[in-house]
C-alpha positions as a Markdown table, in Angstrom:
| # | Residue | x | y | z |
|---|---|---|---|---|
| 1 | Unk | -5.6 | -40.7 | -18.8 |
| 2 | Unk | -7.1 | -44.2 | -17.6 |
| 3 | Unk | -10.4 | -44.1 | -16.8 |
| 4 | Unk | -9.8 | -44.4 | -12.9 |
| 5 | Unk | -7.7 | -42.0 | -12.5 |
| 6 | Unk | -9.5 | -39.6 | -14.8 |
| 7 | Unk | -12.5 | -40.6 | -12.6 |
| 8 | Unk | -10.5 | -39.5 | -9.5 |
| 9 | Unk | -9.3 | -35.8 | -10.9 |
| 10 | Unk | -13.1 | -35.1 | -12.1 |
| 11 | Unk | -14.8 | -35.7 | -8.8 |
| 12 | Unk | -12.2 | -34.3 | -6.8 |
| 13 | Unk | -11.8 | -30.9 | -8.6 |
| 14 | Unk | -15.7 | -30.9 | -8.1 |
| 15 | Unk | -16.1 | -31.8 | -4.3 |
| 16 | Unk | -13.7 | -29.5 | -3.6 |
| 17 | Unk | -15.9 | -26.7 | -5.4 |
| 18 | Unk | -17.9 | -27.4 | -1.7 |
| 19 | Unk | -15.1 | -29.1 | 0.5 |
| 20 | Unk | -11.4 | -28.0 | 1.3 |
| 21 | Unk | -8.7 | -30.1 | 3.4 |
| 22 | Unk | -10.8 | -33.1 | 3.1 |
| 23 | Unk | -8.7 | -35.1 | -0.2 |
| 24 | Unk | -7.5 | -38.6 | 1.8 |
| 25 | Unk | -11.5 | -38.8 | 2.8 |
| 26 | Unk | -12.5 | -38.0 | -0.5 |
| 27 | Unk | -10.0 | -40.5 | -1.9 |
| 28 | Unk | -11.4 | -43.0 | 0.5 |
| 29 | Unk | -14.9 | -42.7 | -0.7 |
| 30 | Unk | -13.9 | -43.2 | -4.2 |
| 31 | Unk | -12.4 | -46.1 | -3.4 |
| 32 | Unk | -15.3 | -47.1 | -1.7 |
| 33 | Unk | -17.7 | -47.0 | -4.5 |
| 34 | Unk | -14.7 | -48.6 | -7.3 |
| 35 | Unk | -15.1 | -51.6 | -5.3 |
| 36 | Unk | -18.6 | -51.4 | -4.6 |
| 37 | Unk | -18.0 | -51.3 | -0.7 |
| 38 | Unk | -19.6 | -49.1 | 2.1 |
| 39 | Unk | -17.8 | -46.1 | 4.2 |
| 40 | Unk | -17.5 | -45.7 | 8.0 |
| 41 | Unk | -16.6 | -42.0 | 8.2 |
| 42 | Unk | -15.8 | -40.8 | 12.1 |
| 43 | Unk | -15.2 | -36.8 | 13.1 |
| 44 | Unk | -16.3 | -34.4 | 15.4 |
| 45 | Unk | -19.2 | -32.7 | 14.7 |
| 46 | Unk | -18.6 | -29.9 | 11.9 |
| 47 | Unk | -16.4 | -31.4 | 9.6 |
| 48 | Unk | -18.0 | -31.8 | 6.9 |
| 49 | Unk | -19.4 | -35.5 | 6.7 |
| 50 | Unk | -22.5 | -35.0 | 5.5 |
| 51 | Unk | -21.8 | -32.4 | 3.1 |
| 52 | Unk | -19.0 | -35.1 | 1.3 |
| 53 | Unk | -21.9 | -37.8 | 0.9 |
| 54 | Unk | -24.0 | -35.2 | -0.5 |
| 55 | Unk | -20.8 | -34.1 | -2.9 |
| 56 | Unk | -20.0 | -37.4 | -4.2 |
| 57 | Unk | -23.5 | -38.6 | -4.9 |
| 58 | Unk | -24.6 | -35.2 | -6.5 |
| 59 | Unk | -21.0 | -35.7 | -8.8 |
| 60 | Unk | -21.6 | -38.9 | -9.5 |
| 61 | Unk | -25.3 | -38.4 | -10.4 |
| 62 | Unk | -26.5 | -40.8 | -7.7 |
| 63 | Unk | -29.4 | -40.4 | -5.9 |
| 64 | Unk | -29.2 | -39.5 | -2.1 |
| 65 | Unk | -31.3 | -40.5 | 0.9 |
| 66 | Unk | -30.5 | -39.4 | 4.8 |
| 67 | Unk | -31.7 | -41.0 | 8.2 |
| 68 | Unk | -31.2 | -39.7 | 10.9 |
| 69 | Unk | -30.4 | -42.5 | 13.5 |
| 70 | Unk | -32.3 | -42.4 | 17.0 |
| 71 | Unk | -32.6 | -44.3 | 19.8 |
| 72 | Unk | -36.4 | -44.6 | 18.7 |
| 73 | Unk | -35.5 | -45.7 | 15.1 |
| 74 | Unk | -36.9 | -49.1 | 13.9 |
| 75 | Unk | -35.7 | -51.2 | 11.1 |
| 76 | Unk | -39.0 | -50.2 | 9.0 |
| 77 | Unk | -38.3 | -46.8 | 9.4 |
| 78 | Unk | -35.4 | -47.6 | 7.2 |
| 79 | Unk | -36.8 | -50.8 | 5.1 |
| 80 | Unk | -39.9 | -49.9 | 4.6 |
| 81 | Unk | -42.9 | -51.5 | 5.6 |
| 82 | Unk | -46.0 | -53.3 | 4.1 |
| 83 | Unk | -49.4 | -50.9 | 4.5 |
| 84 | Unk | -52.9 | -51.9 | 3.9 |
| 85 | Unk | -54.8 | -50.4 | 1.2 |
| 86 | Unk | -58.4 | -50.0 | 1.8 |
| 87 | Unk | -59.4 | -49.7 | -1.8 |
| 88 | Unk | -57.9 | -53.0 | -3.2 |
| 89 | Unk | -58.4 | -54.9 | -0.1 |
| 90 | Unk | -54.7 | -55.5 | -0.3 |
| 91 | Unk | -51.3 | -54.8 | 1.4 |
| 92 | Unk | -48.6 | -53.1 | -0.2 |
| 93 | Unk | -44.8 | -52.9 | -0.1 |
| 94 | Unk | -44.1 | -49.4 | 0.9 |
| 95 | Unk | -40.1 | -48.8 | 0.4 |
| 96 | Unk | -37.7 | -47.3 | 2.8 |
| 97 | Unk | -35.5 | -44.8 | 2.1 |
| 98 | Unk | -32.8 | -47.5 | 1.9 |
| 99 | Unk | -33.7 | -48.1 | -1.8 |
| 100 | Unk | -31.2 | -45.5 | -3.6 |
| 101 | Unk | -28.0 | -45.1 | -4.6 |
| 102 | Unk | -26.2 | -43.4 | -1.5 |
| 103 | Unk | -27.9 | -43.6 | 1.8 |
| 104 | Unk | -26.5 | -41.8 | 5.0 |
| 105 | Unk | -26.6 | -43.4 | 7.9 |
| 106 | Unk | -25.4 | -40.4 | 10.1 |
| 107 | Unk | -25.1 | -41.0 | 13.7 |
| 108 | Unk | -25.3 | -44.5 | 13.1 |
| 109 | Unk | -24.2 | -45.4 | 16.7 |
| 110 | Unk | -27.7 | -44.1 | 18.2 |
| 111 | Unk | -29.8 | -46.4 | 16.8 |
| 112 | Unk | -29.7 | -50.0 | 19.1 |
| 113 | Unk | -28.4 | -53.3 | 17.7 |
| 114 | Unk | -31.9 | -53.9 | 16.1 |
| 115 | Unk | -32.0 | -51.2 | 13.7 |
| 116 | Unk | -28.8 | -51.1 | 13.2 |
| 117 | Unk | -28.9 | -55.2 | 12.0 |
| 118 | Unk | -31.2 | -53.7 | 9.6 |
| 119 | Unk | -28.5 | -52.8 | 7.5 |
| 120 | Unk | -26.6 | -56.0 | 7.6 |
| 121 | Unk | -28.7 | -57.6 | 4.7 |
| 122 | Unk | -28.5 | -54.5 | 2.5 |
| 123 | Unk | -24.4 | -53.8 | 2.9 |
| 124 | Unk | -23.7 | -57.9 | 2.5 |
| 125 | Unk | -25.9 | -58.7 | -0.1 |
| 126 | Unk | -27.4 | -56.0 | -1.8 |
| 127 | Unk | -30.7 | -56.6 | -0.9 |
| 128 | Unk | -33.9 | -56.5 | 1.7 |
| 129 | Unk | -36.0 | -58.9 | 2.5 |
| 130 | Unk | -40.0 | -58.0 | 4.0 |
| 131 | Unk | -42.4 | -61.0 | 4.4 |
| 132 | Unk | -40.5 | -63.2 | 2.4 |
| 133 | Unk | -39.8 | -60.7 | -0.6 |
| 134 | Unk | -36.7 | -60.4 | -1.7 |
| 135 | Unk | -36.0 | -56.9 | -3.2 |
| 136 | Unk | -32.8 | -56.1 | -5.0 |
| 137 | Unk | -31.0 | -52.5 | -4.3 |
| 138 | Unk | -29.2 | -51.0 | -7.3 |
| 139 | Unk | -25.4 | -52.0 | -8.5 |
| 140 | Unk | -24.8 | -48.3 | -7.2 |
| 141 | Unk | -26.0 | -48.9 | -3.5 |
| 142 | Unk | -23.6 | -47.0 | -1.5 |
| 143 | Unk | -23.6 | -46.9 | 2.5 |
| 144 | Unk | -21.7 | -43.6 | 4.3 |
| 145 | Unk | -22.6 | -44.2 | 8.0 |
| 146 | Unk | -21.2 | -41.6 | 10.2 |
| 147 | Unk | -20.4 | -41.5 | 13.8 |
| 148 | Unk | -18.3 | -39.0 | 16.7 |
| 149 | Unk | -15.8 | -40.2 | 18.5 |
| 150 | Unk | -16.2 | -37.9 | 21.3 |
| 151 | Unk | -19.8 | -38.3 | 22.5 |
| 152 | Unk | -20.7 | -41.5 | 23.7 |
| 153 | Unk | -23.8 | -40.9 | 26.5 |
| 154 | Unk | -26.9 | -42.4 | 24.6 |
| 155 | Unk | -24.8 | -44.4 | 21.8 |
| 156 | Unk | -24.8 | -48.2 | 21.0 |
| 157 | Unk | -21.5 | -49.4 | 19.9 |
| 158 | Unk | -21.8 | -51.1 | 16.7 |
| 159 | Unk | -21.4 | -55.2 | 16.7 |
| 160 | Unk | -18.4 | -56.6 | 14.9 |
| 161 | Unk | -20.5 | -58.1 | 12.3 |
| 162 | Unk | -21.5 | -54.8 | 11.0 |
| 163 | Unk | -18.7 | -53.0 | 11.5 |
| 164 | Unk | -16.5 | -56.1 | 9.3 |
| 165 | Unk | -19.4 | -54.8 | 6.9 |
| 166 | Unk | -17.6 | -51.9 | 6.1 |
| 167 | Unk | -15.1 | -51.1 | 3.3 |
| 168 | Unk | -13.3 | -48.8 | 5.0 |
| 169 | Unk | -13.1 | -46.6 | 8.7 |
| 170 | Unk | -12.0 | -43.4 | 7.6 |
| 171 | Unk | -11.0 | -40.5 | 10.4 |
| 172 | Unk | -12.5 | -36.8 | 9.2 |
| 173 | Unk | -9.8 | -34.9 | 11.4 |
| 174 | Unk | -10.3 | -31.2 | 11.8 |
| 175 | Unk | -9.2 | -28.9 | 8.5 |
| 176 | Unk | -5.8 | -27.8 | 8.8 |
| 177 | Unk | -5.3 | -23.6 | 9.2 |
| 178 | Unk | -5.2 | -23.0 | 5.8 |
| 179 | Unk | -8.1 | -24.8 | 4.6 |
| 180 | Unk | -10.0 | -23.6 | 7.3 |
| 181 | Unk | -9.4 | -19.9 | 6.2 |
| 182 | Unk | -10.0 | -21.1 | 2.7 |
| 183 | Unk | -13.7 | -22.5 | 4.2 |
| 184 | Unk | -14.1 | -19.3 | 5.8 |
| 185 | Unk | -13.5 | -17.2 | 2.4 |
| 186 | Unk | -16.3 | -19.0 | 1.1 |
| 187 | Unk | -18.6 | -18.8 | 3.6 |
| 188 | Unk | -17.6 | -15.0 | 3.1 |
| 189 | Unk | -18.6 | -14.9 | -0.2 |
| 190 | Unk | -21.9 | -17.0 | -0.2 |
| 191 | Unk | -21.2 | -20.3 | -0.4 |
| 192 | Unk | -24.3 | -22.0 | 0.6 |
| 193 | Unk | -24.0 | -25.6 | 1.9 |
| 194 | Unk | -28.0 | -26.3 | 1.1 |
| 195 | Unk | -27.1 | -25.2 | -2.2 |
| 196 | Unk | -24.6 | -27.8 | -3.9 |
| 197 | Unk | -26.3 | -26.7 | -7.4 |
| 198 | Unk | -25.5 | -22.9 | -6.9 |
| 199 | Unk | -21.3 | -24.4 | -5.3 |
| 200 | Unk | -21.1 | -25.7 | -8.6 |
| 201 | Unk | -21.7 | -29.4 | -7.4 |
| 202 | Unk | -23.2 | -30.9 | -10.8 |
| 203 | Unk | -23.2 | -34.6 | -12.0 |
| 204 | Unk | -19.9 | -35.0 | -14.0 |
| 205 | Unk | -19.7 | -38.9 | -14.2 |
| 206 | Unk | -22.1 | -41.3 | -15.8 |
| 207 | Unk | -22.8 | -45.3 | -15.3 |
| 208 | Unk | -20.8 | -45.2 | -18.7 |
| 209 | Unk | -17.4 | -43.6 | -17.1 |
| 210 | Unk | -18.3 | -46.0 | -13.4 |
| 211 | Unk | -18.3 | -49.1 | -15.3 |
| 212 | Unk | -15.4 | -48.1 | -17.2 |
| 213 | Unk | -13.4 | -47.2 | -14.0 |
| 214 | Unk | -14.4 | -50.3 | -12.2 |
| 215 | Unk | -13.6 | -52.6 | -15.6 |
| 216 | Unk | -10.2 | -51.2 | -15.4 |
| 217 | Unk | -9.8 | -52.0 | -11.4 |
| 218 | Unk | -11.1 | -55.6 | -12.5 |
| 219 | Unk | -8.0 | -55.9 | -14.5 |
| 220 | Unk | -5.4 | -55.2 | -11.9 |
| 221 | Unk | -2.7 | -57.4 | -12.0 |
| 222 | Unk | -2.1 | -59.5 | -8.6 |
| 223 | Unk | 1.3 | -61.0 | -8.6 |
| 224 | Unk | 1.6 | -64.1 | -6.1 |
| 225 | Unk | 3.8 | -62.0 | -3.7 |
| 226 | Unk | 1.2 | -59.4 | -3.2 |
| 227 | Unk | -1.3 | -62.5 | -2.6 |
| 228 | Unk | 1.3 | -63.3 | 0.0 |
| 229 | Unk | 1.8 | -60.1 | 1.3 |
| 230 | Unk | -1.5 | -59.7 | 1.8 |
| 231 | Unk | -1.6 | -62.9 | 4.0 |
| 232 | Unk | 0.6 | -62.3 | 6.0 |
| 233 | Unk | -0.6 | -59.0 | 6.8 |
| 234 | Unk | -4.0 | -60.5 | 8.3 |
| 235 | Unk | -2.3 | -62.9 | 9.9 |
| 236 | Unk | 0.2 | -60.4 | 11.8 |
| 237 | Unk | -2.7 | -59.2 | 12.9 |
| 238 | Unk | -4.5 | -62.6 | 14.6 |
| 239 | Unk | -1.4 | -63.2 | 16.1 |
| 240 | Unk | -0.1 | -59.3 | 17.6 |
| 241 | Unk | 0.1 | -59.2 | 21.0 |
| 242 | Unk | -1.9 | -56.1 | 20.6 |
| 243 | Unk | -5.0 | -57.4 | 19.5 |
| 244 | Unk | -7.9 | -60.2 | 21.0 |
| 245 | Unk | -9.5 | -60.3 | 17.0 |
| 246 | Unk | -7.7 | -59.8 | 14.2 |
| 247 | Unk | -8.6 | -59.2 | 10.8 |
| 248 | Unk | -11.1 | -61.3 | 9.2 |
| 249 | Unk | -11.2 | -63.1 | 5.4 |
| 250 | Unk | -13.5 | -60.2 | 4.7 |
| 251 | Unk | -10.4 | -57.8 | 5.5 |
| 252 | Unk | -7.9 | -59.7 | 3.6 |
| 253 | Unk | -10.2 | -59.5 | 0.3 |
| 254 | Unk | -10.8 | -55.5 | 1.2 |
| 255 | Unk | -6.5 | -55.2 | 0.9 |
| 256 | Unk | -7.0 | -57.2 | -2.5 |
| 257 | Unk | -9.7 | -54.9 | -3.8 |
| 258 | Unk | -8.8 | -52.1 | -2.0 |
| 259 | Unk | -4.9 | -52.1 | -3.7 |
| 260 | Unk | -5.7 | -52.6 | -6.9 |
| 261 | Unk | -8.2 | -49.6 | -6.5 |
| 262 | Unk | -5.4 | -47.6 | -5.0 |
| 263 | Unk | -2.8 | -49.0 | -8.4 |
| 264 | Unk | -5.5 | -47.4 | -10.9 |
| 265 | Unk | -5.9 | -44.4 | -9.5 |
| 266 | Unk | -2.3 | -44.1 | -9.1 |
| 267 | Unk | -2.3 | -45.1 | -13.0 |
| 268 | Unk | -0.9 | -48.6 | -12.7 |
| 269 | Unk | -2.2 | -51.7 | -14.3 |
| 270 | Unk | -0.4 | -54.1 | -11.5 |
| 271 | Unk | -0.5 | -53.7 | -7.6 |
| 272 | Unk | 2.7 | -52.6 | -5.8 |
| 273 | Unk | 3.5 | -53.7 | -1.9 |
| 274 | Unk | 2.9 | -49.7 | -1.2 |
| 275 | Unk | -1.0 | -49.8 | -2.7 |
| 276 | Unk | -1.5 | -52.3 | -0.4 |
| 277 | Unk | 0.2 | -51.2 | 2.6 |
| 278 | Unk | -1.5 | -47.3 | 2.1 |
| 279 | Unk | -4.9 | -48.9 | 2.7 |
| 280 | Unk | -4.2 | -51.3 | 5.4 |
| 281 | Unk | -5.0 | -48.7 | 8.5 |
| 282 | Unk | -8.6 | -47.4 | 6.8 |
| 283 | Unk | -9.4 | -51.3 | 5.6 |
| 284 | Unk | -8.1 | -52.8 | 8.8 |
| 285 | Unk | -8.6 | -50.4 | 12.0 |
| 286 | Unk | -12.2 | -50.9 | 12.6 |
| 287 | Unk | -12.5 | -54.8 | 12.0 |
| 288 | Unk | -10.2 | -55.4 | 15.0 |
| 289 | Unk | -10.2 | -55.9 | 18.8 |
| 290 | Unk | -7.6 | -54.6 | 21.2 |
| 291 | Unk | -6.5 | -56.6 | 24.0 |
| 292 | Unk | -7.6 | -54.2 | 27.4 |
| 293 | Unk | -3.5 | -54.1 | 28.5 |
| 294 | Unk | -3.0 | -52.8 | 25.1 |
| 295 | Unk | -5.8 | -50.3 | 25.7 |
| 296 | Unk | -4.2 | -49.3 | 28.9 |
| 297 | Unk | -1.1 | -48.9 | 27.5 |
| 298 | Unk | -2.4 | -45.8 | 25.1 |
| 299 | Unk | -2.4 | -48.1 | 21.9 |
| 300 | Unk | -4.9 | -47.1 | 19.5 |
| 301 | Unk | -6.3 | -49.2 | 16.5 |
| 302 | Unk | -4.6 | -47.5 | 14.2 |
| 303 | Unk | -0.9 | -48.0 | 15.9 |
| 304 | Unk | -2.3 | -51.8 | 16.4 |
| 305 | Unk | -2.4 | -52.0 | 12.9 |
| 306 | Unk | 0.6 | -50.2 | 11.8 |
| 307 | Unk | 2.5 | -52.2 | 14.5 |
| 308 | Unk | 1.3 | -55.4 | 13.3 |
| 309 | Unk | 2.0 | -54.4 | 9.5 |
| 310 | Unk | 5.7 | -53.2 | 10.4 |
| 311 | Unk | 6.4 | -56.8 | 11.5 |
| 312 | Unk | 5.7 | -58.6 | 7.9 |
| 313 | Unk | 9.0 | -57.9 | 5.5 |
| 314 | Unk | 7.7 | -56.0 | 2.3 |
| 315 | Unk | 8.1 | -58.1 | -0.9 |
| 316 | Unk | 10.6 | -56.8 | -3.5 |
């Protein structure tokens, strides 16, 4: 089985030791860390958000950090800051809990603009800067932010330039009945969520097996009309009648990377019109603004996109 896809079987048959109904997210996030990008997940409260982070970075034997976002937050809380040492005379570096492999950002949306732009550095460029230093994060850094959709009093909406930041906007919807049951069993039966070691949850891919999955999404084959597909796709979406913003050049390269992650998990070594045009609503929704008419009118970002995609011919 190619390594992708392989990759893809393993970490899904051991997620779902802890999480049931959740397999598009879980895809999502895998996508996520085979193109090195960072996860936007959005659900009401309960469904499982944080639990998945913890999954996929305990599977991939990742290390995990959480933070809490407040309106009190500041960027050092999550940085780090530089702290005088009495004994040495000296100040040192003392790091946030950004540096590791997978941090949660849950509740992202109550921290103000600020803290939040103190993310902006590490998602872009896989670093942070403090008094000049530049310190490098690991080729693993990972951001899952979360945020609900339903509760807005004491939120900051997050600015465009972060939210273009992310890989992906994926919707955690409620299980469906029978998973629920299926979660419920468990619970029934001691399953502990604290307790991902006792679930089962135990590292079963290396940095050997990652860079052997991501070598194989690196040698995707692009045709030209994919290339053009892909084009014309973003620019649907500048010009819908739907939409003030459209999709950035950021958004266009997330279809390229994004499809040819979908074609090797799907066990294909070139990318069809249909790996693209699965990932368009997850890589597209949240890097867009509607017009307010179209907001009147009931159209959400996801039909903006879908509407926009339906209007560019599929290459054959």
């Amino acid at each position: 089985m190619p390594a992708a896809a392989d990759l893809r079987s393993t970490v899904q048959q051991t997620i779902g030791r802890a999480v049931v109904g959740q397999q598009q997210v879980i895809d999502g996030l895998l996508l996520a860390v085979l193109c090195r990008g960072h996860v936007l997940l959005e659900g009401v409260p309960g469904t499982a958000k944080t639990l998945m982070a913890r999954c996929l970075a305990a599977s991939m034997d990742a290390g995990f950090k959480r933070v809490q976002f407040t309106p009190d937050l500041l960027p050092s809380d999550i940085i780090g800051t530089n702290v005088y040492r009495p004994d040495s005379g000296t100040f040192a570096f003392r790091p946030g809990p950004i540096f590791t492999d997978t941090l949660l950002a849950d509740e992202i949306n109550r921290a103000p603009a600020k803290t939040q732009a103190a993310l902006l550095e590490a998602m872009e460029e896989r670093q942070v800067t403090s008094d000049g230093q530049r310190m490098p994060l690991g080729g693993r850094f990972l951001v899952v932010a979360t945020q609900n959709p339903i509760e807005y009093e004491g939120t900051y909406p997050l600015p465009e330039a972060e939210l273009d930041r992310f890989f992906l906007k994926l919707e955690v919807q409620v299980p469906a009945p029978a998973a629920e049951a299926e979660m419920l069993r468990r619970f029934d039966r001691g399953f502990d969520p604290h307790d991902l070691a006792a679930a089962g949850i135990a590292a079963v891919v290396d940095q050997a097996t990652l860079d052997a999955a991501r070598a194989e999404v690196a040698k995707i084959t692009v045709s030209e009309a994919i290339v053009g597909y892909i084009g014309q796709i973003v620019a649907a979406t500048r010009m819908s009648p739907d939409l003030s913003l459209g999709a950035s050049p950021r958004g266009a390269i997330a279809l390229l990377l994004g499809g040819k992650a979908m074609a090797a998990l799907r066990s294909r070594d070139f990318v069809a019109p249909e790996d693209v045009k699965d990932i368009c609503v997850p890589a597209l929704r949240h890097r867009l603004i509607r017009r307010p008419e179209a907001e009147i009118q009931g159209v959400s970002e996801v039909a903006a996109v879908e509407r926009a995609v339906n209007r560019v011919p599929i290459p054959r």
